[in-house]
ZADO-1210 file (C-alpha; in nm, 4 decimals, padded with zeros to 6 digits):
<atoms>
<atom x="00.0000" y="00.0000" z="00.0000" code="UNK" pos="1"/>
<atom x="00.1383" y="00.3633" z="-00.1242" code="UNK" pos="2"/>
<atom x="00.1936" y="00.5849" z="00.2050" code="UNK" pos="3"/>
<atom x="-00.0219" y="00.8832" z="00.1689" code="UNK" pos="4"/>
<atom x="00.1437" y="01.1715" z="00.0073" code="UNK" pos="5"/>
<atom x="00.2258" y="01.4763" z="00.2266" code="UNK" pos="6"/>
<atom x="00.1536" y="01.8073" z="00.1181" code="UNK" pos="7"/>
<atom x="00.4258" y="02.0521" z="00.1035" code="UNK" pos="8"/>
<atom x="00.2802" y="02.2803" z="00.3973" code="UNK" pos="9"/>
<atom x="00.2642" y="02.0276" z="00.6246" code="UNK" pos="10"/>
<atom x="00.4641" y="01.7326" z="00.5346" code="UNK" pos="11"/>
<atom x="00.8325" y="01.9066" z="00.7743" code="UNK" pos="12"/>
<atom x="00.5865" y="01.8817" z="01.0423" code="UNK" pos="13"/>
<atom x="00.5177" y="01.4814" z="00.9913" code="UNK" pos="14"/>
<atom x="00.8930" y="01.4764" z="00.9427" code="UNK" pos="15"/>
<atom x="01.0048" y="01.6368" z="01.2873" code="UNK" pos="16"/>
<atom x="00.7481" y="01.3826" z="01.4629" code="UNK" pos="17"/>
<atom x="00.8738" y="01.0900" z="01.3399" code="UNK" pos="18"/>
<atom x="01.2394" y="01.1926" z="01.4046" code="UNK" pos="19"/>
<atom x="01.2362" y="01.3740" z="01.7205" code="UNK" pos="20"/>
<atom x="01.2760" y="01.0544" z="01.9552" code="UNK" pos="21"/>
<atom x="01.5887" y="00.9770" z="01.7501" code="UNK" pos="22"/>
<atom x="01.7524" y="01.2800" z="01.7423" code="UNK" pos="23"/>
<atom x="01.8096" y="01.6629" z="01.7311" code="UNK" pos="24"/>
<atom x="02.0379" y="01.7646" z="01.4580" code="UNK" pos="25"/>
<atom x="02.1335" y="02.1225" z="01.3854" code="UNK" pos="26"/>
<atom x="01.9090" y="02.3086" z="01.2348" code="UNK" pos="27"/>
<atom x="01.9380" y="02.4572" z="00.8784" code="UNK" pos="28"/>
<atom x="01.8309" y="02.8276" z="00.7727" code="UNK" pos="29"/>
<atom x="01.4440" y="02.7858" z="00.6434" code="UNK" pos="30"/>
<atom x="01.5445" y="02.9802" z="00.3546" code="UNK" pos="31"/>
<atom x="01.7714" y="02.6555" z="00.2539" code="UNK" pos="32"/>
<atom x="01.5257" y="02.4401" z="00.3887" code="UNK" pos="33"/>
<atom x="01.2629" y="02.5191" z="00.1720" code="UNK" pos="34"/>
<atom x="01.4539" y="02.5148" z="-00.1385" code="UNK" pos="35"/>
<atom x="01.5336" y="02.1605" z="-00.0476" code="UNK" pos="36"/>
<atom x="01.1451" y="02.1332" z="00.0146" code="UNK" pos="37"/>
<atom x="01.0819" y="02.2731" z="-00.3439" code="UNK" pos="38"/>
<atom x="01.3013" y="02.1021" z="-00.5134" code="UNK" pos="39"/>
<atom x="01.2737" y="01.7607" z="-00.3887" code="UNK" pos="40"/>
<atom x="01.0210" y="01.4936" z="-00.6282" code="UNK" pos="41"/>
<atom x="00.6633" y="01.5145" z="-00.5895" code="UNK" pos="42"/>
<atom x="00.5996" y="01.1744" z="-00.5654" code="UNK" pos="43"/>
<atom x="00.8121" y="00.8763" z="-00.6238" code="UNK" pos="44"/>
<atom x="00.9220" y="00.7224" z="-00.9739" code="UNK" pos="45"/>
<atom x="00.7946" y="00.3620" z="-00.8486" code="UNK" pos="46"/>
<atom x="00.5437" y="00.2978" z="-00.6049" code="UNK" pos="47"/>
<atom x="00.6370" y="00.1099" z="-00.2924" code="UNK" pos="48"/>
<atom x="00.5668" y="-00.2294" z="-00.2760" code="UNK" pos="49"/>
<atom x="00.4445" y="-00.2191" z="00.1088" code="UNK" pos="50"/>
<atom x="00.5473" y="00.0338" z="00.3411" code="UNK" pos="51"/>
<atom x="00.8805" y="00.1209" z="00.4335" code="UNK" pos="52"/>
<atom x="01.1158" y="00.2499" z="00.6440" code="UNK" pos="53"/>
<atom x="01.4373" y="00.4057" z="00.6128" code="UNK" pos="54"/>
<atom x="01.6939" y="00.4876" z="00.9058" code="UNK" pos="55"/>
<atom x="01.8778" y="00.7711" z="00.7532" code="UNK" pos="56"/>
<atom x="02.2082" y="00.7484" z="00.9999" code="UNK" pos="57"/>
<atom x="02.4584" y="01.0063" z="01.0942" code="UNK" pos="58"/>
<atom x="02.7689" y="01.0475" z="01.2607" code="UNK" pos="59"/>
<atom x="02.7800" y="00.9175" z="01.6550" code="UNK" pos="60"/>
<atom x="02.7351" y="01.2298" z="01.9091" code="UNK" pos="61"/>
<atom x="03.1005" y="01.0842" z="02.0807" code="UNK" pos="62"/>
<atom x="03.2991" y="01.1019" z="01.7107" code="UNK" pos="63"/>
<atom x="03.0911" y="01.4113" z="01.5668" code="UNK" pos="64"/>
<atom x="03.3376" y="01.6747" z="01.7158" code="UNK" pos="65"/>
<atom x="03.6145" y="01.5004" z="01.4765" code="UNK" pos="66"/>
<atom x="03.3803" y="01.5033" z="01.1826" code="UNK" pos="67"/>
<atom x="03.5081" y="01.6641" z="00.8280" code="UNK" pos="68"/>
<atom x="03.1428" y="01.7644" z="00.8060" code="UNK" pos="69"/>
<atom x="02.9650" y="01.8771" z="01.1159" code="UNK" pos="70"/>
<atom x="02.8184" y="02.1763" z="01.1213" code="UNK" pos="71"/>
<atom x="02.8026" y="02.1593" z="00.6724" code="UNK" pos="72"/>
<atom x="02.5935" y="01.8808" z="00.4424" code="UNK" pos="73"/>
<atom x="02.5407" y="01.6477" z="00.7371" code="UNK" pos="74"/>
<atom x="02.2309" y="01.8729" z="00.8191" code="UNK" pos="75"/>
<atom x="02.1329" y="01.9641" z="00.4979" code="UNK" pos="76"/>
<atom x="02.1845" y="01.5471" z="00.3601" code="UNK" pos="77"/>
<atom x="01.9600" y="01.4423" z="00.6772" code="UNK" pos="78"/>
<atom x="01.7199" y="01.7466" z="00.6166" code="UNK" pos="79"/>
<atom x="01.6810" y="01.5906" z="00.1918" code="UNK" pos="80"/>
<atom x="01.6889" y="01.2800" z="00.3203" code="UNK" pos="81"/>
<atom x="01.3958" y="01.3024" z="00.5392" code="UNK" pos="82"/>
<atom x="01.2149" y="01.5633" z="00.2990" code="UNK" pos="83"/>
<atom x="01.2904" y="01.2457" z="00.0274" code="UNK" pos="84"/>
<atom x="01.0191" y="01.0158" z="00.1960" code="UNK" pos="85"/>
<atom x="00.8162" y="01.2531" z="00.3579" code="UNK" pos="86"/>
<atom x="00.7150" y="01.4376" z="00.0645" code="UNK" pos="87"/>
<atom x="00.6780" y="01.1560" z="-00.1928" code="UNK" pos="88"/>
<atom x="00.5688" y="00.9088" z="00.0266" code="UNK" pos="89"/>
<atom x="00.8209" y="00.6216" z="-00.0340" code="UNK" pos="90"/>
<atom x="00.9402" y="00.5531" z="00.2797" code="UNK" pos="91"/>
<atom x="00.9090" y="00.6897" z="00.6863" code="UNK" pos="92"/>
<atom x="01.2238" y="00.8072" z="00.7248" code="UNK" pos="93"/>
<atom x="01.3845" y="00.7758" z="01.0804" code="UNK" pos="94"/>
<atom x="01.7166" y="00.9754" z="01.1502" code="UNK" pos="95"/>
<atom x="01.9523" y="00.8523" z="01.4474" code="UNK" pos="96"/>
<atom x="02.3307" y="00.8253" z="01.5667" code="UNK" pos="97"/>
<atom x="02.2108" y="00.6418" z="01.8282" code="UNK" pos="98"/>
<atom x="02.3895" y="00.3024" z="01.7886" code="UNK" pos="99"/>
<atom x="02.0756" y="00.0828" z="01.9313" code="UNK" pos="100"/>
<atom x="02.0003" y="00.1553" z="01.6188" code="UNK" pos="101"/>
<atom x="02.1921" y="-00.1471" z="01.5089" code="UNK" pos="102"/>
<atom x="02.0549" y="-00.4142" z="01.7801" code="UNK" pos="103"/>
<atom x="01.8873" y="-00.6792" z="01.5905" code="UNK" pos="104"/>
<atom x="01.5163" y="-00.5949" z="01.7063" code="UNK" pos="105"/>
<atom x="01.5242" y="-00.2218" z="01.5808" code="UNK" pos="106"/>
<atom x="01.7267" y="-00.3585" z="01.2384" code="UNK" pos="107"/>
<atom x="01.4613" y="-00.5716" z="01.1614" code="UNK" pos="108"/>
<atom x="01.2361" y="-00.2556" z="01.1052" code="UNK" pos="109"/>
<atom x="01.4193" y="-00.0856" z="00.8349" code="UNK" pos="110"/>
<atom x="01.4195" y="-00.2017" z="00.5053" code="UNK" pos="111"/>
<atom x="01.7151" y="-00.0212" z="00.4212" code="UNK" pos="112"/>
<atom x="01.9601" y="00.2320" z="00.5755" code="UNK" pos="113"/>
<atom x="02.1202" y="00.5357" z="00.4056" code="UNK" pos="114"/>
<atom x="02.4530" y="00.6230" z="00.5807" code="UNK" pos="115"/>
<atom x="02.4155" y="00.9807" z="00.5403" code="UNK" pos="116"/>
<atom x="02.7813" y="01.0960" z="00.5270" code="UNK" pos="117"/>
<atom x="02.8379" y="00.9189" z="00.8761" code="UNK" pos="118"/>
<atom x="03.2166" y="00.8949" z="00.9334" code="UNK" pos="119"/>
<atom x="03.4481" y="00.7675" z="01.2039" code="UNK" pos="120"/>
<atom x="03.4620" y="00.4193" z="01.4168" code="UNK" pos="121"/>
<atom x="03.0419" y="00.3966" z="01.4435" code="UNK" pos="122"/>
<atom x="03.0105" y="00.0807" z="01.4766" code="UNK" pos="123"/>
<atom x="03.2511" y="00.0793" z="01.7829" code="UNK" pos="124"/>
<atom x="03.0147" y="00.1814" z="02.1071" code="UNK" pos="125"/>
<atom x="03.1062" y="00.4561" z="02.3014" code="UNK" pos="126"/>
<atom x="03.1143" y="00.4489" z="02.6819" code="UNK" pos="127"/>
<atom x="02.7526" y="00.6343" z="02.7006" code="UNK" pos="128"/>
<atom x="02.5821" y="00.3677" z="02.4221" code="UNK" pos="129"/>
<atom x="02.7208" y="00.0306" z="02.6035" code="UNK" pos="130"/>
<atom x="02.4334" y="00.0844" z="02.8774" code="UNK" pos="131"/>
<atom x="02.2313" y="00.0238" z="02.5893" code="UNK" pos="132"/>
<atom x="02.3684" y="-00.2346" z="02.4129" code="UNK" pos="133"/>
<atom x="02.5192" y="-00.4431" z="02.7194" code="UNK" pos="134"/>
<atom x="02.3038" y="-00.7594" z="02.5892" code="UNK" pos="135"/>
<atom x="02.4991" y="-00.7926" z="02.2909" code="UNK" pos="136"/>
<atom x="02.8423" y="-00.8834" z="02.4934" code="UNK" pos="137"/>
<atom x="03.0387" y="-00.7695" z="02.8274" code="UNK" pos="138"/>
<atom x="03.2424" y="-00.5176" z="02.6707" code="UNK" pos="139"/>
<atom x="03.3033" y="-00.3233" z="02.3705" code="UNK" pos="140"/>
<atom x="03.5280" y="-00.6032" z="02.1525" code="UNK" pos="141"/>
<atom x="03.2337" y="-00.8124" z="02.1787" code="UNK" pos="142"/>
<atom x="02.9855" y="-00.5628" z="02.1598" code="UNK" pos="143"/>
<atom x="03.1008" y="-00.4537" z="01.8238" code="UNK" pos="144"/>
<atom x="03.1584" y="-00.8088" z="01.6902" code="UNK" pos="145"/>
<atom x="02.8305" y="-00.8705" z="01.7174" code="UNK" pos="146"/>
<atom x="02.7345" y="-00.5146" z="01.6020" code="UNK" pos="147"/>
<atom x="02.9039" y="-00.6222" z="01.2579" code="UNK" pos="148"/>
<atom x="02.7671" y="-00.9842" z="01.2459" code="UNK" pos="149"/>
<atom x="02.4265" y="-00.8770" z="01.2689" code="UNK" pos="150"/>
<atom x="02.4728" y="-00.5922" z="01.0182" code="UNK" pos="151"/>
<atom x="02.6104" y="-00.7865" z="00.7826" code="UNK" pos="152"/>
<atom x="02.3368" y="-01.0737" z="00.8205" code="UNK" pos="153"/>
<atom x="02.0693" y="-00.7933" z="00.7953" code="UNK" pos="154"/>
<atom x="02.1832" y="-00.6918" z="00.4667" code="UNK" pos="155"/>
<atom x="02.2871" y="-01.0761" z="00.2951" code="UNK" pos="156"/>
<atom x="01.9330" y="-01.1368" z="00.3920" code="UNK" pos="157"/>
<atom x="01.7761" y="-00.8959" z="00.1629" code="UNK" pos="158"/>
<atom x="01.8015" y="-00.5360" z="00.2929" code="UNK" pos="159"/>
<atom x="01.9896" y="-00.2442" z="00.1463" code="UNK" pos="160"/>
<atom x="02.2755" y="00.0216" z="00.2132" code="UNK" pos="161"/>
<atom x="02.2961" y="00.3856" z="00.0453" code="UNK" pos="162"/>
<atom x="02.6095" y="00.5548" z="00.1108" code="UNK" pos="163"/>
<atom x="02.6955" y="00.9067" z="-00.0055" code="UNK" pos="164"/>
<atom x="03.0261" y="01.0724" z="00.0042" code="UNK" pos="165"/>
<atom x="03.2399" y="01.0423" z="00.3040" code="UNK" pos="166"/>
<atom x="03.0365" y="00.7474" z="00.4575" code="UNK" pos="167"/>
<atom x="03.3101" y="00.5811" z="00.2601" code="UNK" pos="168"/>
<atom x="03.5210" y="00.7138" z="00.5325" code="UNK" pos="169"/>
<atom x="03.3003" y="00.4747" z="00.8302" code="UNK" pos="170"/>
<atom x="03.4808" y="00.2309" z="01.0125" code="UNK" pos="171"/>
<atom x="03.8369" y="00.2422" z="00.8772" code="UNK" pos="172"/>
<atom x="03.8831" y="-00.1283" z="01.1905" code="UNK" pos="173"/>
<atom x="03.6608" y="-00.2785" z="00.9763" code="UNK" pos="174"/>
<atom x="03.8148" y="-00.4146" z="00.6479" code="UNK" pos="175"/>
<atom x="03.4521" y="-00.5969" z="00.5028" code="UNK" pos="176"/>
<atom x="03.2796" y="-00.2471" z="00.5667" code="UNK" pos="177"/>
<atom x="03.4767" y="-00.1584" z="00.2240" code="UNK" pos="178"/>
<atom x="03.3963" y="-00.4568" z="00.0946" code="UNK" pos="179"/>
<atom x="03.0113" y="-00.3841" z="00.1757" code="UNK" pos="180"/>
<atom x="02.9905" y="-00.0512" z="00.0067" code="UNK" pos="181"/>
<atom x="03.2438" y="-00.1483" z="-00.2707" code="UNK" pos="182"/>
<atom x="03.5903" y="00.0620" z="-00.2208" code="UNK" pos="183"/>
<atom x="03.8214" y="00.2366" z="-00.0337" code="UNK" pos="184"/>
<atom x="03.9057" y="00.5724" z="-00.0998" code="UNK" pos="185"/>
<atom x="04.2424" y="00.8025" z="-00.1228" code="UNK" pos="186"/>
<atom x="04.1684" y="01.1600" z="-00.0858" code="UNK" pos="187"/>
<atom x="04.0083" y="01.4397" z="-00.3207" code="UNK" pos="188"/>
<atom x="04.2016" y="01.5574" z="-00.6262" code="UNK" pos="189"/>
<atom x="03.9025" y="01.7975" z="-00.7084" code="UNK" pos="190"/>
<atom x="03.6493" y="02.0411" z="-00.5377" code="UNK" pos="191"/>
<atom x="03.5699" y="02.2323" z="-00.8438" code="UNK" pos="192"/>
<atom x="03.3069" y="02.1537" z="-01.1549" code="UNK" pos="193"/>
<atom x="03.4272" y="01.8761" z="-01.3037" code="UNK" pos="194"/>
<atom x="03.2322" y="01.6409" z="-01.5945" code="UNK" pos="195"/>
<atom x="03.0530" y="01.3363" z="-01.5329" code="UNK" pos="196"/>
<atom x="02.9711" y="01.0435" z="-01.7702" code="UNK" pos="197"/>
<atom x="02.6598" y="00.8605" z="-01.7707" code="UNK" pos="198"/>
<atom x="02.8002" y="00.5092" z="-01.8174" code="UNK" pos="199"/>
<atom x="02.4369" y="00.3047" z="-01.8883" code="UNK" pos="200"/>
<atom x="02.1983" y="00.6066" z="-01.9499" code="UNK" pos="201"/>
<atom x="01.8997" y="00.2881" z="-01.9458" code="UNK" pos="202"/>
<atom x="01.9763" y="00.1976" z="-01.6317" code="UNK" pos="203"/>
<atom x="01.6878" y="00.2295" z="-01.3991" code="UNK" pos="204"/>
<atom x="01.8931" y="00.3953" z="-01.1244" code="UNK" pos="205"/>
<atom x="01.9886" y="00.7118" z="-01.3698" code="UNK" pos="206"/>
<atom x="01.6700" y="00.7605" z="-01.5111" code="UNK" pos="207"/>
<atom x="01.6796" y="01.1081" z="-01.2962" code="UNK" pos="208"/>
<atom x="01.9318" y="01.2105" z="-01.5712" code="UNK" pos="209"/>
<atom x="01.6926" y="01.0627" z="-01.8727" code="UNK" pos="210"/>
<atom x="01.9024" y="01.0569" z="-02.2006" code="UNK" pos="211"/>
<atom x="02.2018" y="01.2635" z="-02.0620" code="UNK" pos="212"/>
<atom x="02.5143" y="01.0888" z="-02.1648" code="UNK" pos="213"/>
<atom x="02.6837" y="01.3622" z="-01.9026" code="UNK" pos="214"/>
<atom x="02.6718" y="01.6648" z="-01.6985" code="UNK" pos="215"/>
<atom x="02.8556" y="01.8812" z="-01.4897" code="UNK" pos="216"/>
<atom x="02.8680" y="01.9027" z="-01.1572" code="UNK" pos="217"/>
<atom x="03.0982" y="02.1043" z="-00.8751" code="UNK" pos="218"/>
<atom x="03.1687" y="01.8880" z="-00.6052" code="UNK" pos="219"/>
<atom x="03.4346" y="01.7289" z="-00.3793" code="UNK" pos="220"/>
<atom x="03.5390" y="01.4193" z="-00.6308" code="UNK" pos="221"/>
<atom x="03.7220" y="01.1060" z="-00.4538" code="UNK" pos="222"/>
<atom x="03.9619" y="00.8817" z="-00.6206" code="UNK" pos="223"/>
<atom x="03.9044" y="00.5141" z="-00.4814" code="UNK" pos="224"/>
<atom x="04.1338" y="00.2155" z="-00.4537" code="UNK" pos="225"/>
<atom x="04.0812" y="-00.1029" z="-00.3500" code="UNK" pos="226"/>
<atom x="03.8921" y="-00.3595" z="-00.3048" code="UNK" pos="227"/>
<atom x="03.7090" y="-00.1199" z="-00.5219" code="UNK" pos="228"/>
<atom x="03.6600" y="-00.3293" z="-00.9068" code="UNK" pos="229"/>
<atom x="03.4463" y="-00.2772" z="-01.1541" code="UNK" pos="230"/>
<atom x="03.4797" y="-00.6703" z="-01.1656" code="UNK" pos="231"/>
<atom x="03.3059" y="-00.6752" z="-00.8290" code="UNK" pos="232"/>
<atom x="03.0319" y="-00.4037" z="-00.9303" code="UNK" pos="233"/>
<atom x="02.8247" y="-00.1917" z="-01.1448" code="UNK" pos="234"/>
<atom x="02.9487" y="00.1281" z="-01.1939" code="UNK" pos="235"/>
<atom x="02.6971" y="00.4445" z="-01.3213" code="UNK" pos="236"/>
<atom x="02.8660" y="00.7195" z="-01.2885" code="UNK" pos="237"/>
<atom x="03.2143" y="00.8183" z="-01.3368" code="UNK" pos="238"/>
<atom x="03.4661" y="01.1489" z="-01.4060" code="UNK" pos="239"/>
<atom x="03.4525" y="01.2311" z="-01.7912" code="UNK" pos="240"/>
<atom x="03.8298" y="01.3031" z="-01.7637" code="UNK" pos="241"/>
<atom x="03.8563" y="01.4744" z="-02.0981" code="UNK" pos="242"/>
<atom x="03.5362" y="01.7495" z="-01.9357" code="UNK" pos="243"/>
<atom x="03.7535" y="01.7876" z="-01.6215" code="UNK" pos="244"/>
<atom x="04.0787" y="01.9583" z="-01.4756" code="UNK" pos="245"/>
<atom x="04.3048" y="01.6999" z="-01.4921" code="UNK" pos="246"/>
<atom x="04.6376" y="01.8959" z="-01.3732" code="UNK" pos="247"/>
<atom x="04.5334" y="01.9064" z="-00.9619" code="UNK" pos="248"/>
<atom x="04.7413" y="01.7761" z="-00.7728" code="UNK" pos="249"/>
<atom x="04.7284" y="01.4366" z="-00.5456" code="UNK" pos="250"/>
<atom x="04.5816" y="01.2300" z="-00.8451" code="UNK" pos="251"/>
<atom x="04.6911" y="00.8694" z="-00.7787" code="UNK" pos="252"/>
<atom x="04.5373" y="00.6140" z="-01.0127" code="UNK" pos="253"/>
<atom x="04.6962" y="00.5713" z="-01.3885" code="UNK" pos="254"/>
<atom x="04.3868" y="00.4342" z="-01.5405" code="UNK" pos="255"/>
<atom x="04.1451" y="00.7049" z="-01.5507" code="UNK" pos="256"/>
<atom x="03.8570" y="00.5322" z="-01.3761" code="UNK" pos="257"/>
<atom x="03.7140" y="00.7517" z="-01.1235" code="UNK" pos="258"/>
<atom x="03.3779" y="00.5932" z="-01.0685" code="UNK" pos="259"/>
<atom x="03.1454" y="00.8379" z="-00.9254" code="UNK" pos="260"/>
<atom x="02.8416" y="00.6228" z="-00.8523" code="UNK" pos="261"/>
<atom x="02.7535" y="00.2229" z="-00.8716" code="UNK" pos="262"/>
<atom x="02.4944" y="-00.0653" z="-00.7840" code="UNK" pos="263"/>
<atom x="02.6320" y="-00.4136" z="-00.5922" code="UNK" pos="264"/>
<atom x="02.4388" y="-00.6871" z="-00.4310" code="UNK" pos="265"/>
<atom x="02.5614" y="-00.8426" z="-00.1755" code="UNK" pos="266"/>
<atom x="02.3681" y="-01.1711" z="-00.0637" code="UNK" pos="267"/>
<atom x="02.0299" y="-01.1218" z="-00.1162" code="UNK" pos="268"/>
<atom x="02.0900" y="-00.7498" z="00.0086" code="UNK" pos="269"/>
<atom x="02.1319" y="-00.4440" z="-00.2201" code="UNK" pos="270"/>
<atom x="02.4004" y="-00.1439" z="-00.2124" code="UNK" pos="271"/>
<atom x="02.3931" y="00.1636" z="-00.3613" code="UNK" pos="272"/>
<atom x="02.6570" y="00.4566" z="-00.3543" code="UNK" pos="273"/>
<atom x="02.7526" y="00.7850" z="-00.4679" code="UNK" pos="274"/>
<atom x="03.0424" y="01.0014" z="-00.4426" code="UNK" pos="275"/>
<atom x="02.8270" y="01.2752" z="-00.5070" code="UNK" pos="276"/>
<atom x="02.7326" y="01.4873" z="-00.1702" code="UNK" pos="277"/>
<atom x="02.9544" y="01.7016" z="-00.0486" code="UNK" pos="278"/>
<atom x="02.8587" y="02.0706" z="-00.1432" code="UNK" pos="279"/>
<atom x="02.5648" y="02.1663" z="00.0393" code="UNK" pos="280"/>
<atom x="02.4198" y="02.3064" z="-00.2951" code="UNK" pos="281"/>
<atom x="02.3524" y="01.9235" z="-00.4446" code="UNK" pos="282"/>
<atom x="02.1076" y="01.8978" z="-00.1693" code="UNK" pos="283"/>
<atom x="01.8990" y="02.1460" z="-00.3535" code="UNK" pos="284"/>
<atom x="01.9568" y="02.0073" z="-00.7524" code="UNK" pos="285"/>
<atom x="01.6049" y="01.8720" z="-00.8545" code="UNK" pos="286"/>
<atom x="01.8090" y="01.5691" z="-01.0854" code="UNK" pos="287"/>
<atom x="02.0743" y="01.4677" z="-00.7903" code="UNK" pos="288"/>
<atom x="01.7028" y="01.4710" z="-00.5421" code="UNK" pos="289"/>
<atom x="01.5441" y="01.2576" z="-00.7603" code="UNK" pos="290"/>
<atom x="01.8644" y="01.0344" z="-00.8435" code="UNK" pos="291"/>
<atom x="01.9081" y="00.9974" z="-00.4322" code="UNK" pos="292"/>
<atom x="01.5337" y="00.8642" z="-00.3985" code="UNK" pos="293"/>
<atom x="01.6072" y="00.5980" z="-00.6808" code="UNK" pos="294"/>
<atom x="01.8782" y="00.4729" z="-00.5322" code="UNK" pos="295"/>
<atom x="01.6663" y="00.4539" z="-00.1799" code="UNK" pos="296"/>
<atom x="01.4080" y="00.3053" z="-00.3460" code="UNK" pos="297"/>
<atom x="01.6061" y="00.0646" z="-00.5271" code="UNK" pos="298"/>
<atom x="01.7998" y="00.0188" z="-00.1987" code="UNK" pos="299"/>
<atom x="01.5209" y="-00.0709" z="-00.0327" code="UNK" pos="300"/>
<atom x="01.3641" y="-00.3026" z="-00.2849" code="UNK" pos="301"/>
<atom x="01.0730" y="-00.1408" z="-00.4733" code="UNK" pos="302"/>
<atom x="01.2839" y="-00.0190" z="-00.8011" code="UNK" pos="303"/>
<atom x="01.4326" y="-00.3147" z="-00.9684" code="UNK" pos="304"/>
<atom x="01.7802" y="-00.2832" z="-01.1592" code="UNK" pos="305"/>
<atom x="02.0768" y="-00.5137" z="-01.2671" code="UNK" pos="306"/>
<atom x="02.3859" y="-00.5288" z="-01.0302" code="UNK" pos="307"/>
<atom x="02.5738" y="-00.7433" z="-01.2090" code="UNK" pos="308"/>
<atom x="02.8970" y="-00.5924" z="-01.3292" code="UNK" pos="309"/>
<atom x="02.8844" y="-00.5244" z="-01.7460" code="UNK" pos="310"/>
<atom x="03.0687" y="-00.6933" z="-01.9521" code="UNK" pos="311"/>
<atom x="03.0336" y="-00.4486" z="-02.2464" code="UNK" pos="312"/>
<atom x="03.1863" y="-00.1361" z="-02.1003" code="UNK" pos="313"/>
<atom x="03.5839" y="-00.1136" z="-02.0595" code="UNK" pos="314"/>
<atom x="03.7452" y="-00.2084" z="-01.7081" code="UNK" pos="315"/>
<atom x="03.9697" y="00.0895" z="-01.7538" code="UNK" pos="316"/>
<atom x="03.8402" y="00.3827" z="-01.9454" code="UNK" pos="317"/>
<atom x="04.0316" y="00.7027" z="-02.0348" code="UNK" pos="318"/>
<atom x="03.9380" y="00.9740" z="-02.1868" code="UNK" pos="319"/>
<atom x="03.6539" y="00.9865" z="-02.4552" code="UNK" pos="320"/>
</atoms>
């Protein structure tokens, strides 16, 4: 059954209700706020399939201080985020940094989780969040063991992950979280408009950008390395190195593949990521909106589209 849609005068109201048990985040200027509002889809491309819920998950309070982006997009990401299912109706969105999150009862809930530029150790508990999670284990090794295992068994089983940005920077103890979303990365040659190629304009993740076969974008743009393979996944979007700077400094790989976006399964489970959110300006772009909600959507299992890694594209492209 379709959630009913919210109307725009109303709908931040629904939003702060179901997310004010979780969390209070900082708030943005309602100026920015609405232009999110505005520019966010009216309804959804695809129609859920039952009703869902999304826990849209930010940087721990204990590691936030330390955060790259506190205070910047984590806000504005959580505010979309939110605005994403509230206003089309494709999912009640929860926000939290609250790691009982994570405890197998409350995981079971979500149908998918988008790690909304979260950063740091999370999945380690801090001092404050082991009073809450002290029936996982007797102390924090064990805690966080079983933090991962269940993760991990939440997602082969059929959920999905959305990661944006620097929630490629999560849990640099863990070695499969990189494996989950599909790379590591190594820094940020550019933070400047740079071209991006639409690898599979068909693909029913990118139908935000319809027949585009590129576009330009300014943006903090990572450079990944391994396990990151376009063996291992489906990559959508990537740097259209003869549309971009290429003299900055810090650039690293030979092969000119900086993939920008791609699709994986893992298990049963779905993952979707983006480089793409850094500048608090995306958060306002009516085609990078809509793009976010399809890979939520397909995240969380109501927009179907291949994963499998193509066989007809090049593993190392260059310029074109």
């Amino acid at each position: 059954m379709l959630i009913p849609r919210i109307g725009l005068k109303i709908f931040a109201a629904a939003v702060a209700l179901c997310c004010a048990s979780a969390m209070a985040l900082e708030e943005i200027p309602k100026h920015q706020a609405k232009q999110i509002e505005d520019a966010a889809p009216a309804k959804a491309r695809v129609a859920p399939k039952k009703p869902r819920r999304v826990l849209i998950w930010v940087t721990p309070e204990h590691l936030m201080a330390k955060d790259p982006h506190k205070g910047y997009n984590i806000p504005y990401a959580a505010h979309a985020m939110k605005t994403l299912g509230a206003k089309t109706g494709a999912f009640d969105p929860v926000v939290s940094q609250d790691l009982a999150s994570f405890l197998p009862e409350n995981l079971k809930r979500f149908d998918a989780i988008v790690l909304c530029n979260a950063s740091g150790p999370w999945i380690t508990p801090s001092d404050e969040a082991m009073g809450r999670l002290k029936a996982m284990g007797a102390d924090k090794p064990s805690v966080e063991q079983a933090l991962r295992k269940g993760f991990v068994e939440w997602l082969r089983g059929g959920r999905g992950v959305v990661g944006f940005h620097f929630a490629m920077g999560g849990n640099p103890q863990w070695p499969e979280f990189k494996e989950i979303l599909g790379a590591g990365y190594s820094g940020h040659p550019w933070n400047e408009e740079v071209g991006v190629r639409v690898e599979e304009p068909g693909h029913p993740v990118l139908a935000a950008f319809g027949s585009k076969k590129g576009f330009r974008v300014a943006d903090e743009i990572f450079q990944f390395t391994k396990p990151y393979s376009r063996d291992k996944l489906r990559v959508l979007l990537s740097l259209d190195t003869a549309a971009t700077n290429m003299g900055v400094k810090w650039i690293d790989r030979t092969d000119n593949d900086f993939a920008l976006a791609w699709v994986k399964s893992f298990g049963r489970g779905r993952v979707f990521y983006t480089a793409l959110g850094h500048r608090t300006e995306l958060f306002w772009n009516p085609m990078l909106l809509a793009f976010y909600l399809d890979g939520i959507q397909f995240a969380a299992g109501d927009l179907d589209a291949p994963t499998a890694p193509r066989t007809d594209r090049p593993a190392k492209p260059g310029p074109q």
